[in-house]
C-alpha positions as CSV (number, residue, x, y, z in Angstrom):
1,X,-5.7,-34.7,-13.3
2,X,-2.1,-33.4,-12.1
3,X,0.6,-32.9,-14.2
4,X,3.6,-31.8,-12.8
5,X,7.0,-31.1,-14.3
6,X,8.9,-33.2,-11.7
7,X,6.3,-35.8,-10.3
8,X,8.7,-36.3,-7.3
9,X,8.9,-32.8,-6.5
10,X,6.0,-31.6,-4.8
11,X,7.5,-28.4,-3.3
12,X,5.2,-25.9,-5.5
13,X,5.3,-22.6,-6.1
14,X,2.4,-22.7,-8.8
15,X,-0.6,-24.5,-8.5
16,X,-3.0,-23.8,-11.9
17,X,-6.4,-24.7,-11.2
18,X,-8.1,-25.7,-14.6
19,X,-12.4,-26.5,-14.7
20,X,-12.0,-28.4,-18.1
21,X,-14.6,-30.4,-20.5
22,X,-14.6,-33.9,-20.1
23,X,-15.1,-36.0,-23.1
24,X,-18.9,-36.6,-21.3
25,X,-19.2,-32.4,-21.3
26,X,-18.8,-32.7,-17.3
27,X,-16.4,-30.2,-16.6
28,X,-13.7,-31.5,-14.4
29,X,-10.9,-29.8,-11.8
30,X,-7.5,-30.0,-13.3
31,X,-4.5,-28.9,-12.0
32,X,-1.2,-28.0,-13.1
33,X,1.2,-27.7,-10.7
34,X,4.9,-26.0,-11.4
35,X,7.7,-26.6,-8.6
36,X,10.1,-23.4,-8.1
37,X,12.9,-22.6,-10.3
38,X,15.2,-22.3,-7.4
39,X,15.2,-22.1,-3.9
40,X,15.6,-19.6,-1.6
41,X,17.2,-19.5,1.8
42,X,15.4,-18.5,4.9
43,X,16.6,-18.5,8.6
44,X,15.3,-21.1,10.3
45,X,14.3,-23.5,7.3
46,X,16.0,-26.0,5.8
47,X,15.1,-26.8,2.5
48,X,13.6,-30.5,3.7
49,X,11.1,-28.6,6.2
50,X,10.2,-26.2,3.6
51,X,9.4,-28.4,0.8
52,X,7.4,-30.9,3.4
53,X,5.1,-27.1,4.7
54,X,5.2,-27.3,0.9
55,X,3.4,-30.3,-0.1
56,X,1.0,-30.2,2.9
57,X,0.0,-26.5,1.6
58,X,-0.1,-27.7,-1.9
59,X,-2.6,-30.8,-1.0
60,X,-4.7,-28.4,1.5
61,X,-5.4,-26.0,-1.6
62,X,-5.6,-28.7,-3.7
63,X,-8.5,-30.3,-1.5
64,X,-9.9,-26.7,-0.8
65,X,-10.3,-26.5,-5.1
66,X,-12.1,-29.9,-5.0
67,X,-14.6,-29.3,-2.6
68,X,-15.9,-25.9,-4.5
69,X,-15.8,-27.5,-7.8
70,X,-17.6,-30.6,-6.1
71,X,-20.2,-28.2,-4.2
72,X,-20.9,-25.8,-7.1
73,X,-20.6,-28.4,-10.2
74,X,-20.0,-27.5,-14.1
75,X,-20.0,-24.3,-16.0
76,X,-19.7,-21.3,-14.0
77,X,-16.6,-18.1,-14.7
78,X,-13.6,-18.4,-13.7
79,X,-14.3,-15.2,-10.7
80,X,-17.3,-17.6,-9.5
81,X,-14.9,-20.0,-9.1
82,X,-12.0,-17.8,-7.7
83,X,-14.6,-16.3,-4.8
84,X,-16.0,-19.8,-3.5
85,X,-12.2,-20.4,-3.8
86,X,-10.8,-17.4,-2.0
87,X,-13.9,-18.6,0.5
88,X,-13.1,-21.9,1.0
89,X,-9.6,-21.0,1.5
90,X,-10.6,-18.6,4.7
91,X,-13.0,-20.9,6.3
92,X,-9.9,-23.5,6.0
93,X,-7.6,-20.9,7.7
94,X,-5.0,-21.3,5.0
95,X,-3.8,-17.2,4.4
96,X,-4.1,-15.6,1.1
97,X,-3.8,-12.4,-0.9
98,X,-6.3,-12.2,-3.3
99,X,-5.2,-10.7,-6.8
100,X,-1.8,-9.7,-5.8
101,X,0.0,-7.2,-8.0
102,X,2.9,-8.6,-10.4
103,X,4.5,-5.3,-11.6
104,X,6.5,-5.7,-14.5
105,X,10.5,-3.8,-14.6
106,X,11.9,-3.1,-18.2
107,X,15.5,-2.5,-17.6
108,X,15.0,0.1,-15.0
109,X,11.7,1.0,-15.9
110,X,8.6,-0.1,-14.0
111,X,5.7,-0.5,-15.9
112,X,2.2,-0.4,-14.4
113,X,0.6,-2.7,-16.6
114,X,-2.1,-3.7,-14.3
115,X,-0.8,-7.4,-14.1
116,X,-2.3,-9.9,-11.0
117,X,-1.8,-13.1,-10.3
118,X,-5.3,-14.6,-9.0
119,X,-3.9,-15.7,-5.6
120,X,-1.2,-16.4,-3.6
121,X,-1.0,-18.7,-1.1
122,X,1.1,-17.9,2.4
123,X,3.5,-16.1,-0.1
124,X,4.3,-18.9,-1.3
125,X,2.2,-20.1,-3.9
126,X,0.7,-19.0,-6.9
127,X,-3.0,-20.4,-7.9
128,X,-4.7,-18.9,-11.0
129,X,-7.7,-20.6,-11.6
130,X,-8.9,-21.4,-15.3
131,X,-12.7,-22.1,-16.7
132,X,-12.0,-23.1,-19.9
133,X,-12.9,-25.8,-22.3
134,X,-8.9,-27.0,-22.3
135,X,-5.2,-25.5,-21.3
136,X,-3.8,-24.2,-24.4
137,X,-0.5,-23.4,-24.7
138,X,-0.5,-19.8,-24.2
139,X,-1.8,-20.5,-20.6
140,X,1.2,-22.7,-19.7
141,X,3.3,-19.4,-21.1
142,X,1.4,-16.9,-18.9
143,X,2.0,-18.7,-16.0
144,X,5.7,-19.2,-16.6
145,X,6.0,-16.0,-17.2
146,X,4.5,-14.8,-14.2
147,X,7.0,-17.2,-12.3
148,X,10.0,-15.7,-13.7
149,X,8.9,-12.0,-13.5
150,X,7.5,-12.6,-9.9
151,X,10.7,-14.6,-8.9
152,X,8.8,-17.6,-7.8
């Protein structure tokens, strides 16, 4: 299942991958994905070629969460998931930093509050991978909230 926000826009910069109980108790990939709030300008790139390096990244990691969840099947954690994951993504060649540091900053204060974001893709793209029974709201408002303090 994909849900997106804006099903034409598939220039992402959140990709939520979600192992969830089917009605038949087979646990199935879901994904979320969340394009950016705003785009930012780099030399070189216009915003077309980006958001096409965008959707062909998007589709690889997509593909890359497939084949683990095909390969391992139903019921495993979430960091069983995330390591054939992070796996999958190296043997694809598709760069990665692998629970990368969102450090929070209270009006001048920076807070250590030991935040990470499972991975991010080519610095572009956020993936944090769920093993739960369904979304509930509170993810949706986690991952939100790590786009706006990360500036994603």
């Amino acid at each position: 299942m994909i849900s997106m926000q804006d099903p034409n826009a598939m220039t992402n910069a959140l990709a939520v991958i979600d192992y969830v109980h089917s009605p038949s108790q087979v646990r199935v990939p879901a994904f979320t994905l969340y394009p950016p709030r705003r785009h930012r300008e780099h030399k070189g790139h216009t915003e077309k070629s980006m958001s096409s390096a965008l959707n062909k990244l998007s589709y690889e990691i997509i593909g890359a969460a497939v084949e683990v969840h095909r390969t391992l099947g139903p019921g495993l954690l979430e960091s069983s998931y995330r390591k054939c994951l992070l796996r999958e993504l190296t043997i694809r060649h598709i760069p990665y930093q692998n629970e990368w540091p969102l450090p929070l900053n209270y009006k001048g204060l920076k807070l250590d509050a030991g935040y990470r974001m499972d991975i991010v893709v080519a610095k572009q793209i956020v993936v944090e991978v769920k093993s739960v029974a369904a979304l509930a709201p509170i993810h949706d408002a986690q991952l939100l909230t790590y786009l706006r303090i990360g500036g994603y």
